[in-house]
Phi, psi and omega in degrees: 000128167280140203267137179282315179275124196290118162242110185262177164333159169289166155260150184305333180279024192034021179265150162242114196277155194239120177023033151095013164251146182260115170235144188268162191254148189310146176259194181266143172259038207234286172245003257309076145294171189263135194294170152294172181252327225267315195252354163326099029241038183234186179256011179185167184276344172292294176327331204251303168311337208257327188273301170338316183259350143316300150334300203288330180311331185084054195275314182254156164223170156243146183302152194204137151250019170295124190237028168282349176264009189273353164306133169263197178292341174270329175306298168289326158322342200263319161307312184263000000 
């Protein structure tokens, strides 16, 4: 069976060519250095600990229209 699509090697420039289109290889979503397999979606365990601690820190949240969760941690001591 003939294969159609011309796929050559990654490049040192971290492009791959695909039949004469150009796809960049995923960056870290952190740094955006080129990722890892091992750390997907990030390039290092520092990024991946660093986005981690970024979460428990509360740096992100998601938006909620709940407001039962709008409390803070002294509001429910202040309940019970």
């Amino acid at each position: 069976m003939k294969n159609h699509h011309n796929i050559s090697n990654a490049k040192a420039d971290g492009k791959v060519r695909i039949a004469g289109v150009r796809v960049s290889a995923p960056k870290c979503v952190r740094c955006m250095k080129p990722v890892q397999a091992l750390y997907r979606p990030f390039c290092s365990r520092r990024c991946m600990d660093s986005d981690l601690g970024a979460w428990l820190s509360g740096a992100y949240s998601l938006p909620s229209d709940d407001c039962s969760h709008t409390h803070s941690k002294e509001d429910s001591k202040d309940e019970q």
